[in-house]
PQR file with spaces between the fields and no chain letter, atoms N, CA, C, O and H, PARSE charges and radii, in Angstrom:
ATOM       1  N    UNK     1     -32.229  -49.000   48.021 -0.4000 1.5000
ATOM       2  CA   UNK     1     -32.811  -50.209   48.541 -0.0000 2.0000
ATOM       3  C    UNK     1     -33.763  -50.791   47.498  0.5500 1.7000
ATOM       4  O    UNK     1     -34.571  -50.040   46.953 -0.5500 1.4000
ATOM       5  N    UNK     2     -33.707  -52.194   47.167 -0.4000 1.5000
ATOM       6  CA   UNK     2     -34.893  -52.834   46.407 -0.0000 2.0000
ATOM       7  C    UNK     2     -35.743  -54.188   47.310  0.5500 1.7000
ATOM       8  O    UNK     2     -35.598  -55.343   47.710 -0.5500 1.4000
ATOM       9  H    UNK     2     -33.051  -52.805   47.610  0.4000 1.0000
ATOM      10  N    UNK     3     -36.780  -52.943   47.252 -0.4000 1.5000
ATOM      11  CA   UNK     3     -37.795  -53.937   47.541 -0.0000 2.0000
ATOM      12  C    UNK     3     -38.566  -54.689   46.818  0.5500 1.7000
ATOM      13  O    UNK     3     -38.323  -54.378   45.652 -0.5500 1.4000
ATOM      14  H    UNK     3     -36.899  -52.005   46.927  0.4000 1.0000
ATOM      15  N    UNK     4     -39.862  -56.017   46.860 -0.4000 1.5000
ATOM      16  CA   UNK     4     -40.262  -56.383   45.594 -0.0000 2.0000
ATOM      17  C    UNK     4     -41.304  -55.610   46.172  0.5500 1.7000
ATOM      18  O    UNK     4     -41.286  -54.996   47.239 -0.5500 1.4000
ATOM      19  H    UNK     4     -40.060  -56.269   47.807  0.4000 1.0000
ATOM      20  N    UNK     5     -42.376  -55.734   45.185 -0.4000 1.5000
ATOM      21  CA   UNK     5     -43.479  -55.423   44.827 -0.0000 2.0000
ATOM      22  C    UNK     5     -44.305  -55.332   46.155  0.5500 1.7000
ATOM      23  O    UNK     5     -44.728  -54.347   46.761 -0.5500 1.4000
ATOM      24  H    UNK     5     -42.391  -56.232   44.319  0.4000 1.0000
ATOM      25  N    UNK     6     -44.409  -56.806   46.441 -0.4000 1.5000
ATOM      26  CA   UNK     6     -45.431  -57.315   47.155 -0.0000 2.0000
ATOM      27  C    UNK     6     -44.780  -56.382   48.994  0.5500 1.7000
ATOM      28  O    UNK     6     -45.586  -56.321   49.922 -0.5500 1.4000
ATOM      29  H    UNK     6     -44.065  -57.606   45.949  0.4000 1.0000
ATOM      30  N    UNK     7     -43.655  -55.928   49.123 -0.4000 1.5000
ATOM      31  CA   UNK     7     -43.426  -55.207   50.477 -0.0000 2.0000
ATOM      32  C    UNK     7     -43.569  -53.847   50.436  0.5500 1.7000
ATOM      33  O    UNK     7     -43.693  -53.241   51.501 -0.5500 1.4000
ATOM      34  H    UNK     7     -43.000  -55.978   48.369  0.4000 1.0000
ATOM      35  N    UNK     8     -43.574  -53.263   49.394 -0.4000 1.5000
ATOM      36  CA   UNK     8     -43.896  -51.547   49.286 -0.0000 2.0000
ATOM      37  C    UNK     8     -45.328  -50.908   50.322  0.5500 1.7000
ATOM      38  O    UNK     8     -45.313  -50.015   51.170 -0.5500 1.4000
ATOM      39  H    UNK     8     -43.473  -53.755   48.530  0.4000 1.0000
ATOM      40  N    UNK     9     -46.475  -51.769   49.843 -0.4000 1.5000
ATOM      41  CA   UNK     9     -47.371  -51.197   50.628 -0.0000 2.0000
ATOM      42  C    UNK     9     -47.239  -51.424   52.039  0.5500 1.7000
ATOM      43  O    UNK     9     -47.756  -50.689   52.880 -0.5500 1.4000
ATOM      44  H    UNK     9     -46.488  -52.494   49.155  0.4000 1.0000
ATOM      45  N    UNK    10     -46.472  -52.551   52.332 -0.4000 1.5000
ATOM      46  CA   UNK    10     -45.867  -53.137   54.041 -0.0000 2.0000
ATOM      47  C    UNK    10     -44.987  -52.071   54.569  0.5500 1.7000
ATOM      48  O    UNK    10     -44.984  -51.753   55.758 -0.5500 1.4000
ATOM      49  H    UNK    10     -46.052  -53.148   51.649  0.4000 1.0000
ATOM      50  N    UNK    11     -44.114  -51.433   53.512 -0.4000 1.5000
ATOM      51  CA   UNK    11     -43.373  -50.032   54.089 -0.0000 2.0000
ATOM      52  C    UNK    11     -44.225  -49.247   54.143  0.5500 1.7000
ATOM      53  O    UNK    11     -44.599  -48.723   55.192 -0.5500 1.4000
ATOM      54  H    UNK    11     -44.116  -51.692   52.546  0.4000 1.0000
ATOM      55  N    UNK    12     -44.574  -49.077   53.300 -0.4000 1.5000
ATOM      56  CA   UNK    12     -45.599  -47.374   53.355 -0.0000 2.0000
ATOM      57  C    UNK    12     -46.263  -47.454   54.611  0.5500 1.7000
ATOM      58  O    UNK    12     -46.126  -46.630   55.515 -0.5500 1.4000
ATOM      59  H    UNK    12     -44.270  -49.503   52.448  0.4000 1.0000
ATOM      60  N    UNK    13     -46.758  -48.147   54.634 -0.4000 1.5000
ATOM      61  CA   UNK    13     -47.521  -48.451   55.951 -0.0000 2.0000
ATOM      62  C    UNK    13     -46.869  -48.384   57.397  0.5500 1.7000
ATOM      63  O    UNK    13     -47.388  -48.099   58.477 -0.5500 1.4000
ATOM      64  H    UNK    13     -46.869  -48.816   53.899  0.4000 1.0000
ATOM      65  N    UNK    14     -45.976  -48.625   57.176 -0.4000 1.5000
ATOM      66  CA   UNK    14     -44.827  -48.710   58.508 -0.0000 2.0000
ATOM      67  C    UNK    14     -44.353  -47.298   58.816  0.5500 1.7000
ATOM      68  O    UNK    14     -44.031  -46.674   59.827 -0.5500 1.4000
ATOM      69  H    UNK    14     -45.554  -48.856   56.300  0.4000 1.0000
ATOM      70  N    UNK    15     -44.433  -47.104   57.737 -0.4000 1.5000
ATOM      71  CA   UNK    15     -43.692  -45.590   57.369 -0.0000 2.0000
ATOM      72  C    UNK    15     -45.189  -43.996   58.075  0.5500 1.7000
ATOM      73  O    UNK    15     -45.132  -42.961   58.739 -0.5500 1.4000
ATOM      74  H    UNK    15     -44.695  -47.611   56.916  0.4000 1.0000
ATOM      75  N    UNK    16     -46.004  -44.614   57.523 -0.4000 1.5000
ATOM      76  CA   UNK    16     -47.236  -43.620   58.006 -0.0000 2.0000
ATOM      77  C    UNK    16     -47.728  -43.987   59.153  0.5500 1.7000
ATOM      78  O    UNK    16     -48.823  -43.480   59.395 -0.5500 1.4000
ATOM      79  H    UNK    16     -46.051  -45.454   56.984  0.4000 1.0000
ATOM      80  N    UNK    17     -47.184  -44.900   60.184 -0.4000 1.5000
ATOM      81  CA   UNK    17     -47.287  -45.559   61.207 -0.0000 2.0000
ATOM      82  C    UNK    17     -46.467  -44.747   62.015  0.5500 1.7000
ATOM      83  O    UNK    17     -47.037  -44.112   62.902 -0.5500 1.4000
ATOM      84  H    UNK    17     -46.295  -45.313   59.987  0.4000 1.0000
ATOM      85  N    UNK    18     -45.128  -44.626   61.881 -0.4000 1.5000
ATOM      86  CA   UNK    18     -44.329  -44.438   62.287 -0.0000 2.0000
ATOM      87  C    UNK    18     -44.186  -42.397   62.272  0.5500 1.7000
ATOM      88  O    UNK    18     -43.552  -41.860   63.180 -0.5500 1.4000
ATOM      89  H    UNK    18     -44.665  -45.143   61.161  0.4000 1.0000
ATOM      90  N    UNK    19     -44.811  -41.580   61.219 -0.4000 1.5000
ATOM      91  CA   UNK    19     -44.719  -40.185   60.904 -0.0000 2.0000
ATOM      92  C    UNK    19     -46.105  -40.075   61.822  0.5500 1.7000
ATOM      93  O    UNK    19     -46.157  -38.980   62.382 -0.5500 1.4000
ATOM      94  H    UNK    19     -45.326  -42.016   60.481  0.4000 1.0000
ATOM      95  N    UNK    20     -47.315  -40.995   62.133 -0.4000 1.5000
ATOM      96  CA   UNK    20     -48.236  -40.322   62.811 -0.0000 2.0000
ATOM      97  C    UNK    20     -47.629  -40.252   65.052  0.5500 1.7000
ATOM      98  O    UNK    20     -47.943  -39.547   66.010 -0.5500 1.4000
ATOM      99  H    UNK    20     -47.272  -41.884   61.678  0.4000 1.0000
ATOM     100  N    UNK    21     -46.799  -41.303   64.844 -0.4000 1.5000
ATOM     101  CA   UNK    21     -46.297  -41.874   66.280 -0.0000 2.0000
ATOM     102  C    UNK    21     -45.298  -40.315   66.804  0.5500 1.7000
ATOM     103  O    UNK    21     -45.420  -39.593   67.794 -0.5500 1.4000
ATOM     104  H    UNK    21     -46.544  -41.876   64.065  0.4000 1.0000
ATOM     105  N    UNK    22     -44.459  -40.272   65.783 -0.4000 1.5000
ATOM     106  CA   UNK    22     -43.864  -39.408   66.025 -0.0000 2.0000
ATOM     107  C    UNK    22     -44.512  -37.917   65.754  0.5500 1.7000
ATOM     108  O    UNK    22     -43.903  -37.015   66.329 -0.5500 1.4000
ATOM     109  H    UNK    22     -44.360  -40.859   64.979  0.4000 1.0000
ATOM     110  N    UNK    23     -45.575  -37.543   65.019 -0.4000 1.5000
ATOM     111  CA   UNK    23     -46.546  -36.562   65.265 -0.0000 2.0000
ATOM     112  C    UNK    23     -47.247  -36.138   66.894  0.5500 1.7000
ATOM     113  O    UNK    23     -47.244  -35.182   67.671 -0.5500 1.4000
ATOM     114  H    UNK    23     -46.070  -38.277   64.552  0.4000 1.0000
ATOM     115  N    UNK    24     -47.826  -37.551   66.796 -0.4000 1.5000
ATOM     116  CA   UNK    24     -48.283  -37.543   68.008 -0.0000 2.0000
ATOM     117  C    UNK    24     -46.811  -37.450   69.791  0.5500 1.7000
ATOM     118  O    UNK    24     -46.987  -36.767   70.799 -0.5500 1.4000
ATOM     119  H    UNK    24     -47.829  -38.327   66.165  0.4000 1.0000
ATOM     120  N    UNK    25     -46.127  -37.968   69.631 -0.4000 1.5000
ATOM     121  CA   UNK    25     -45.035  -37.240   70.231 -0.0000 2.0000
ATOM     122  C    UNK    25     -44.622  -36.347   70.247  0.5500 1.7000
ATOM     123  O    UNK    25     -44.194  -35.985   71.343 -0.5500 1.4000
ATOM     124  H    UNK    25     -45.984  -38.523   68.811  0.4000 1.0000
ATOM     125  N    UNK    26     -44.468  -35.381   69.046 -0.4000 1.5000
ATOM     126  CA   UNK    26     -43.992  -34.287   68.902 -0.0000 2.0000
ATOM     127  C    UNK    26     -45.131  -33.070   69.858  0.5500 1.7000
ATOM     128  O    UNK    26     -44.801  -32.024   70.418 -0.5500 1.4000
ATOM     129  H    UNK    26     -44.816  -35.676   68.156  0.4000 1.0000
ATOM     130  N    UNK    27     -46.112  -33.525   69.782 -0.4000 1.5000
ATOM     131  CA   UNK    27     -47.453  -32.517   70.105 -0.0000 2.0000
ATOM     132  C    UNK    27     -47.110  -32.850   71.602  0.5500 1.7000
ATOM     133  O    UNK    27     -46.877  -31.841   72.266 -0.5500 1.4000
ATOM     134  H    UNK    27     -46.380  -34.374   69.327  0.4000 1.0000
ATOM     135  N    UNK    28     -47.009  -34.318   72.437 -0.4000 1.5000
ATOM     136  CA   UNK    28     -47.131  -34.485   73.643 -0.0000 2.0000
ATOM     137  C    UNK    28     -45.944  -33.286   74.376  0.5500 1.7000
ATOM     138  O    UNK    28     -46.133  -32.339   75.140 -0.5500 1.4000
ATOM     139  H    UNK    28     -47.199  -35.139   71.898  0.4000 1.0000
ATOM     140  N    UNK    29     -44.797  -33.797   73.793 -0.4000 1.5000
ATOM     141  CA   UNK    29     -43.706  -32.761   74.653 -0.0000 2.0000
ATOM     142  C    UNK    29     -44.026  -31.176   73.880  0.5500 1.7000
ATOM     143  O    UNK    29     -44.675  -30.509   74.685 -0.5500 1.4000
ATOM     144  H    UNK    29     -44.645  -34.566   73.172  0.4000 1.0000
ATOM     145  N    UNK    30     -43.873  -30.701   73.101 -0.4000 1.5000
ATOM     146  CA   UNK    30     -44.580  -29.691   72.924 -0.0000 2.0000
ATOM     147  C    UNK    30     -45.429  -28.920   74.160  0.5500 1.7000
ATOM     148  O    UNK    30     -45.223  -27.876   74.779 -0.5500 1.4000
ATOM     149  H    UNK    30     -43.345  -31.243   72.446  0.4000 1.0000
ATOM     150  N    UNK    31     -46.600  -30.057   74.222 -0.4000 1.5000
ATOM     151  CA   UNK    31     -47.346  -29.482   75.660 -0.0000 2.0000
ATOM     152  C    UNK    31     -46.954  -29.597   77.391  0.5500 1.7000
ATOM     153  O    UNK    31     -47.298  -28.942   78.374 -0.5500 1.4000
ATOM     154  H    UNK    31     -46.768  -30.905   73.720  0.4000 1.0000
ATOM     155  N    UNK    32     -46.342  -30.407   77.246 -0.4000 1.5000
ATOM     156  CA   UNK    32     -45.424  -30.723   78.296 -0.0000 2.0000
ATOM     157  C    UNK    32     -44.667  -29.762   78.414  0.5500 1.7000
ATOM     158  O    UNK    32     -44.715  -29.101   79.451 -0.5500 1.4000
ATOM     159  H    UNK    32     -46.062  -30.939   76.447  0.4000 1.0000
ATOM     160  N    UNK    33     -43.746  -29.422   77.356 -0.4000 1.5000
ATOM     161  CA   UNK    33     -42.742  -28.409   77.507 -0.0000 2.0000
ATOM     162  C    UNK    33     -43.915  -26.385   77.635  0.5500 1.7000
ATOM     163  O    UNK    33     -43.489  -25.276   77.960 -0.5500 1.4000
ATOM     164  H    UNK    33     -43.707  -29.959   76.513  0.4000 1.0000
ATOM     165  N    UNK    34     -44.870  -26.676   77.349 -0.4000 1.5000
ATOM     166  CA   UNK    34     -45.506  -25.612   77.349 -0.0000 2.0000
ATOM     167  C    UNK    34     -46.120  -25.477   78.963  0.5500 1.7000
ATOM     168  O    UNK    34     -45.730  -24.512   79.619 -0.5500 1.4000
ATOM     169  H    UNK    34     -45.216  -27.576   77.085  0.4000 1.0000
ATOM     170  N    UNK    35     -46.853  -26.220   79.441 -0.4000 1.5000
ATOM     171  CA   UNK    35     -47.696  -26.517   80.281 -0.0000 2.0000
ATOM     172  C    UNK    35     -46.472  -26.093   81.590  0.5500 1.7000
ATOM     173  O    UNK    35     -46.797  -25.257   82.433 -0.5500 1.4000
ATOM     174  H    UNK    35     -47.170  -27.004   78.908  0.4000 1.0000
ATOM     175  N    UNK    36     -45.180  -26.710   81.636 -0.4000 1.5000
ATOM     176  CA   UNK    36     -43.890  -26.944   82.580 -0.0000 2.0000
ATOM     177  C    UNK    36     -43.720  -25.261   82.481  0.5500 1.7000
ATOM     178  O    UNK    36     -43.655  -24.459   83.413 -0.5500 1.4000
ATOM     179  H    UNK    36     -44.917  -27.390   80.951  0.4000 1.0000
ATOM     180  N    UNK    37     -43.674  -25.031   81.159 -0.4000 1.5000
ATOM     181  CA   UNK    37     -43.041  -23.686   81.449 -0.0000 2.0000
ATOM     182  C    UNK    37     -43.667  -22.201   82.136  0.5500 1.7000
ATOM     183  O    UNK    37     -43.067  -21.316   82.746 -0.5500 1.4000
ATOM     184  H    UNK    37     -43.727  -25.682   80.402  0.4000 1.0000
ATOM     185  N    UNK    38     -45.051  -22.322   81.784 -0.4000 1.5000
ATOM     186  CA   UNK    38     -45.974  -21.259   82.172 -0.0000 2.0000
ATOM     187  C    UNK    38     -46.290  -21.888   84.052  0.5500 1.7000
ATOM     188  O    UNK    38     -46.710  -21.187   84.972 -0.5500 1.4000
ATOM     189  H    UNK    38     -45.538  -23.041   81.289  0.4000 1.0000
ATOM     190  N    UNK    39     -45.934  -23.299   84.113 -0.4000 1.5000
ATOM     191  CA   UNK    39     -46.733  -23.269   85.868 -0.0000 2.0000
ATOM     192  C    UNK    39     -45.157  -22.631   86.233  0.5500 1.7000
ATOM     193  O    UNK    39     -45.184  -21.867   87.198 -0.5500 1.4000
ATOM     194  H    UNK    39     -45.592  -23.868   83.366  0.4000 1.0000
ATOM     195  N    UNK    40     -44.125  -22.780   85.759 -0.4000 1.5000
ATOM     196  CA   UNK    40     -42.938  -22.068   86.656 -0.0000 2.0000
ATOM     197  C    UNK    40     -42.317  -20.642   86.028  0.5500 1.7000
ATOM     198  O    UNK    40     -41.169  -20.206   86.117 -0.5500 1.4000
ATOM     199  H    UNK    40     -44.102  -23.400   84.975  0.4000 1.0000
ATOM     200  N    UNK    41     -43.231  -20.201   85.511 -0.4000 1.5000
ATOM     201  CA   UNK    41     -43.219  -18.806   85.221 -0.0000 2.0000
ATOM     202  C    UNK    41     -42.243  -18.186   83.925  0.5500 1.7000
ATOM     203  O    UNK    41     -41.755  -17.056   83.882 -0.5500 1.4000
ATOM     204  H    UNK    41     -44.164  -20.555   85.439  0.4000 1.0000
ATOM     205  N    UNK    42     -42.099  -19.388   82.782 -0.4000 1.5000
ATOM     206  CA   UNK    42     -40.867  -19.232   81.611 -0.0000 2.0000
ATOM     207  C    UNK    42     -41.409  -18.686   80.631  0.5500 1.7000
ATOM     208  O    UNK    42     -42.584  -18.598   80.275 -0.5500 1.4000
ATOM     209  H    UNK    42     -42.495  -20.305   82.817  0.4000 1.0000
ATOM     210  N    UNK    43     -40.056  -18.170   80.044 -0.4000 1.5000
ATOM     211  CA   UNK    43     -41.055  -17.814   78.474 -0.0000 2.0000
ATOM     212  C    UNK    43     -41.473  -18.933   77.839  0.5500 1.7000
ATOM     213  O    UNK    43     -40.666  -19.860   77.907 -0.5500 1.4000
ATOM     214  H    UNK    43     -39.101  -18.242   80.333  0.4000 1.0000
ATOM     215  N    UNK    44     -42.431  -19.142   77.269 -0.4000 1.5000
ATOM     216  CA   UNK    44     -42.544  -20.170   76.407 -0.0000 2.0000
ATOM     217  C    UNK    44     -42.180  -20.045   75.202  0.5500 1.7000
ATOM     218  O    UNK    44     -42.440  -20.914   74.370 -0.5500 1.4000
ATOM     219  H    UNK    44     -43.087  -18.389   77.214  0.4000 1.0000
ATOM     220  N    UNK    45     -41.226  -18.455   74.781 -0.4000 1.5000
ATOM     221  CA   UNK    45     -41.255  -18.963   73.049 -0.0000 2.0000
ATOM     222  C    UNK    45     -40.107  -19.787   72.785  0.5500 1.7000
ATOM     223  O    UNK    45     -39.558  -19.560   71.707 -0.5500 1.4000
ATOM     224  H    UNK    45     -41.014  -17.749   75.457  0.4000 1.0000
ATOM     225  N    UNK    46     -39.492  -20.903   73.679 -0.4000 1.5000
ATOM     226  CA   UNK    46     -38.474  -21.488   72.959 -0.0000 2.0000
ATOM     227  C    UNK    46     -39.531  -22.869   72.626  0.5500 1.7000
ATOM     228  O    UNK    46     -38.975  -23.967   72.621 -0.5500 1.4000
ATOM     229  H    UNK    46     -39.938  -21.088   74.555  0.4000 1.0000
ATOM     230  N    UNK    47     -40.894  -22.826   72.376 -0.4000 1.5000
ATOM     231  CA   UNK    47     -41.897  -23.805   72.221 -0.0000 2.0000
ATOM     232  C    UNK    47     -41.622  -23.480   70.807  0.5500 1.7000
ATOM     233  O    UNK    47     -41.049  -24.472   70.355 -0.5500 1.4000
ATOM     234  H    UNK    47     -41.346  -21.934   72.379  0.4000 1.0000
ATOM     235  N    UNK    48     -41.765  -22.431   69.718 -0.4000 1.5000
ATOM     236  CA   UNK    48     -41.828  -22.034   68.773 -0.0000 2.0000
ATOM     237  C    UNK    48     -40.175  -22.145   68.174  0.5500 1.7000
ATOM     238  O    UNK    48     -40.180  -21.705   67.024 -0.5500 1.4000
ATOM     239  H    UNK    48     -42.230  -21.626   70.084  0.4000 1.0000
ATOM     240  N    UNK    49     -39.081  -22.492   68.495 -0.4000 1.5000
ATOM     241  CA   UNK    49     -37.908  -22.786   67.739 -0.0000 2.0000
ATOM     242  C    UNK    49     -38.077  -24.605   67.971  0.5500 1.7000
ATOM     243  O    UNK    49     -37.731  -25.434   67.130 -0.5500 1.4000
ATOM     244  H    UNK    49     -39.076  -22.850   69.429  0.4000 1.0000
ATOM     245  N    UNK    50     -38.600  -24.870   69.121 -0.4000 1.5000
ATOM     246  CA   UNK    50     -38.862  -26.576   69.285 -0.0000 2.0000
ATOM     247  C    UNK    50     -39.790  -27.132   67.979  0.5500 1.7000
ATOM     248  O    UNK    50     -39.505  -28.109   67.287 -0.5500 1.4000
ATOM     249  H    UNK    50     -38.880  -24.196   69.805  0.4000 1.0000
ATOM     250  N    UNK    51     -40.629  -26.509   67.868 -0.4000 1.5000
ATOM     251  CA   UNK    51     -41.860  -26.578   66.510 -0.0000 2.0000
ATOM     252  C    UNK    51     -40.992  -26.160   65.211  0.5500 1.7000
ATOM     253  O    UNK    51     -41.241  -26.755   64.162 -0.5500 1.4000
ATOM     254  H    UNK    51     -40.860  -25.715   68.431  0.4000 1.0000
ATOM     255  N    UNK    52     -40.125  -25.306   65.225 -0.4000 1.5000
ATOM     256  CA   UNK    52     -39.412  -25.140   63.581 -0.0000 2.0000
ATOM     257  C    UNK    52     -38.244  -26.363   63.416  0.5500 1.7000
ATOM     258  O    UNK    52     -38.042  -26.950   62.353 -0.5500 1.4000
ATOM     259  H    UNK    52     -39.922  -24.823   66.077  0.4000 1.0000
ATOM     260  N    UNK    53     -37.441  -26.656   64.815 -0.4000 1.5000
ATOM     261  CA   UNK    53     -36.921  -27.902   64.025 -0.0000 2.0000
ATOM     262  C    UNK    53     -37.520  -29.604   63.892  0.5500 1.7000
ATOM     263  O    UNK    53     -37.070  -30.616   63.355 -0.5500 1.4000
ATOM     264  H    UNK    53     -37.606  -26.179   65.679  0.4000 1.0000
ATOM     265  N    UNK    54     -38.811  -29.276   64.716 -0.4000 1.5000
ATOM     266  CA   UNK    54     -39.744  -30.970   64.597 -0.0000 2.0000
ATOM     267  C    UNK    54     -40.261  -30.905   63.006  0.5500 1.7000
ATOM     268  O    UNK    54     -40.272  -31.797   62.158 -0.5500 1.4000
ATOM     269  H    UNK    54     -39.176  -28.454   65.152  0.4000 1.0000
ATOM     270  N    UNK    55     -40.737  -29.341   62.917 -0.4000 1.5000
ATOM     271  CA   UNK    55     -41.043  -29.582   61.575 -0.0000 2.0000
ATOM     272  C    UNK    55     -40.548  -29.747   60.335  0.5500 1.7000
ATOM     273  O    UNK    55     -41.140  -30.130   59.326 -0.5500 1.4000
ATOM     274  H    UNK    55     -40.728  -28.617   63.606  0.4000 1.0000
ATOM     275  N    UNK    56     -38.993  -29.314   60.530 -0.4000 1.5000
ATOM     276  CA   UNK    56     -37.990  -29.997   59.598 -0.0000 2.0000
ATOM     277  C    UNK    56     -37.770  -31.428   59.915  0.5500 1.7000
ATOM     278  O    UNK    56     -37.791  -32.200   58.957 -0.5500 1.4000
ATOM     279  H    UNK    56     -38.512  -29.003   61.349  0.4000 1.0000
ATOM     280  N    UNK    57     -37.603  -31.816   60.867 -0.4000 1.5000
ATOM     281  CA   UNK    57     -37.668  -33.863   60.676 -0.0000 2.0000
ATOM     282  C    UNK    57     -38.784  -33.966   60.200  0.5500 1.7000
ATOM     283  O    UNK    57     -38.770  -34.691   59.205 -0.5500 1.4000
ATOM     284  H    UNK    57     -37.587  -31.188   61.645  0.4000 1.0000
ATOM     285  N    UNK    58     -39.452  -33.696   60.373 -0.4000 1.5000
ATOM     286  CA   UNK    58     -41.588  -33.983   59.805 -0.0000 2.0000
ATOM     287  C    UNK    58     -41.406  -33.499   58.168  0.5500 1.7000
ATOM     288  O    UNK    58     -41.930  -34.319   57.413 -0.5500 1.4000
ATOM     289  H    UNK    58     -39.463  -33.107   61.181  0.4000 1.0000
ATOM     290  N    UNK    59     -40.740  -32.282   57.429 -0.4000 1.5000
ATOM     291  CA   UNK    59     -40.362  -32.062   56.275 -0.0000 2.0000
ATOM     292  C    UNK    59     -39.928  -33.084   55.348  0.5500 1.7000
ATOM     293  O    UNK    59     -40.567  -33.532   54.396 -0.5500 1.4000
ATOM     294  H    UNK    59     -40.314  -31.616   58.042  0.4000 1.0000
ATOM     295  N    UNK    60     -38.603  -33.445   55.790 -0.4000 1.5000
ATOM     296  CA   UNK    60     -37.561  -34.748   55.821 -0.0000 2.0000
ATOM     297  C    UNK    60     -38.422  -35.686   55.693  0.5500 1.7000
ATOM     298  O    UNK    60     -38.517  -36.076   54.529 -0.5500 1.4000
ATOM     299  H    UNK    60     -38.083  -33.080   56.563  0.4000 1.0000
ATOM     300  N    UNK    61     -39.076  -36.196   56.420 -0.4000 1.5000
ATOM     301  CA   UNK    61     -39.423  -37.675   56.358 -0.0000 2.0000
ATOM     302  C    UNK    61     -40.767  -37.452   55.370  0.5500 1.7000
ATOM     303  O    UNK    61     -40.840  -38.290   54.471 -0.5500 1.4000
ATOM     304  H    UNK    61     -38.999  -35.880   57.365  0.4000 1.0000
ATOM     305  N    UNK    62     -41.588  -36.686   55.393 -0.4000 1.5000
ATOM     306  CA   UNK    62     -42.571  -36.593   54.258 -0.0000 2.0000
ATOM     307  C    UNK    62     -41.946  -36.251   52.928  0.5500 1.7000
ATOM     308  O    UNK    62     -42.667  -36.286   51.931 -0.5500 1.4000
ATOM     309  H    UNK    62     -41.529  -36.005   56.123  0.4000 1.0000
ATOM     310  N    UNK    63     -40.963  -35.998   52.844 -0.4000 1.5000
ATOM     311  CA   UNK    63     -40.346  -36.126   51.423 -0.0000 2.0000
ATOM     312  C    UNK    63     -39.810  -37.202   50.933  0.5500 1.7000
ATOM     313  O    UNK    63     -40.028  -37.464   49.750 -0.5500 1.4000
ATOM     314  H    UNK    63     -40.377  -35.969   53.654  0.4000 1.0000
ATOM     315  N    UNK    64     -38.858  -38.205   51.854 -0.4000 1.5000
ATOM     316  CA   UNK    64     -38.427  -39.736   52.073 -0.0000 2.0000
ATOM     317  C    UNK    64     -40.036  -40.043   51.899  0.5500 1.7000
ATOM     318  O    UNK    64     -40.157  -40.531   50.776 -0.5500 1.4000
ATOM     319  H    UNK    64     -38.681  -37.992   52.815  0.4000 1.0000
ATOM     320  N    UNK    65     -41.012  -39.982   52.387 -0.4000 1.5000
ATOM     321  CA   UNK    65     -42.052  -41.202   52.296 -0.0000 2.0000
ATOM     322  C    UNK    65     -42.937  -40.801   50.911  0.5500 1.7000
ATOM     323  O    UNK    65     -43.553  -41.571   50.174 -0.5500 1.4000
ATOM     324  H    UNK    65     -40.914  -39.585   53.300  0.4000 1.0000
ATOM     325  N    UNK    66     -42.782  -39.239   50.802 -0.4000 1.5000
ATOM     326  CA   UNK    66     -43.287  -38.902   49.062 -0.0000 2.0000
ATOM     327  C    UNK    66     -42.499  -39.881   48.082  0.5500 1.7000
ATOM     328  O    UNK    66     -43.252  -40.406   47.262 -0.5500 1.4000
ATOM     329  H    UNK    66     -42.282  -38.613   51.401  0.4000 1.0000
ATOM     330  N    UNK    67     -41.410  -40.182   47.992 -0.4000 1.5000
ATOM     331  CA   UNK    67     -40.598  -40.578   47.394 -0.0000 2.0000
ATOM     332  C    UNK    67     -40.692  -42.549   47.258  0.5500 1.7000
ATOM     333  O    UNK    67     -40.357  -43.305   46.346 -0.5500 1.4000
ATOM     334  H    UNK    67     -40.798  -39.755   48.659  0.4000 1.0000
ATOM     335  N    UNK    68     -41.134  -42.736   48.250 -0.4000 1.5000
ATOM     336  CA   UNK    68     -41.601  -44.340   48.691 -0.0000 2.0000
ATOM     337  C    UNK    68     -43.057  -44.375   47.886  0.5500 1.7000
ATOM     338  O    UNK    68     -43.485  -45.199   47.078 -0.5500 1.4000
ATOM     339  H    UNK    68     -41.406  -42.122   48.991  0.4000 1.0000
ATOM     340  N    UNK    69     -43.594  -43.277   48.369 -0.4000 1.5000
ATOM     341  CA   UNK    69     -45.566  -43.515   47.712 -0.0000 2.0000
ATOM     342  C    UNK    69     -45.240  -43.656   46.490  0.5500 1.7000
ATOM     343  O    UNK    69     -45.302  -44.795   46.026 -0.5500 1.4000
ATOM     344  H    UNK    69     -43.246  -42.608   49.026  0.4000 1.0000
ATOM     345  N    UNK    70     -44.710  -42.314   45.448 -0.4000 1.5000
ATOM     346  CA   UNK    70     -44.687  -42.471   44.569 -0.0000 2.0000
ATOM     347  C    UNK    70     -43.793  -43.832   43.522  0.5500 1.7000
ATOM     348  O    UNK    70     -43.891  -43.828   42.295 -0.5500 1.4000
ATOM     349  H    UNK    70     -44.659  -41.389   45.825  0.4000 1.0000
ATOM     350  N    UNK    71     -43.155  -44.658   44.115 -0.4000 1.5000
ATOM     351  CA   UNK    71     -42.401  -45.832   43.367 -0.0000 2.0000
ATOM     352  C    UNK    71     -43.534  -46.509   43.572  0.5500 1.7000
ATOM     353  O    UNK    71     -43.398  -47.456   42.798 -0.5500 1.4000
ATOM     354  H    UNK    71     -43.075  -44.661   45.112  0.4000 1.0000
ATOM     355  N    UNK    72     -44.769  -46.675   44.214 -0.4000 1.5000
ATOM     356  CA   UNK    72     -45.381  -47.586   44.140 -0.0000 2.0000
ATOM     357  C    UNK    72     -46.178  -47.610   43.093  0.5500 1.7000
ATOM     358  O    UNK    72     -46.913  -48.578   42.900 -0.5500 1.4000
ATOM     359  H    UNK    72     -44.879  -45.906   44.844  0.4000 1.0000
């Protein structure tokens, strides 16, 4: 993709907008899925395979947006 100049910091921005939104989502169901599971008596460690693959999209996209910072 070529962007000019003057829209890079308009992505980046969109972009760290968008990795904190989905941070902050990731944590909500997380607790949701934690909170659901202990009032009805579950294991909760499938909370801990939910957290290893959020943190590979969260990996992924901080490497895509390393890759955006640094062209600027």
């Amino acid at each position: 993709m070529v962007f000019g100049a003057d829209k890079l910091p308009e992505i980046a921005r969109g972009l760290g907008k968008g990795m904190r939104t989905l941070k902050d989502a990731t944590n909500d169901i997380k607790h949701e899925i934690t909170k659901t599971a202990q009032k009805n008596g579950i294991d909760t460690s499938i909370t801990s395979d939910v957290k290893k693959e959020l943190d590979k999209v969260k990996d992924d996209l901080e490497d895509f947006t390393g890759s955006v910072k640094r062209k600027l």
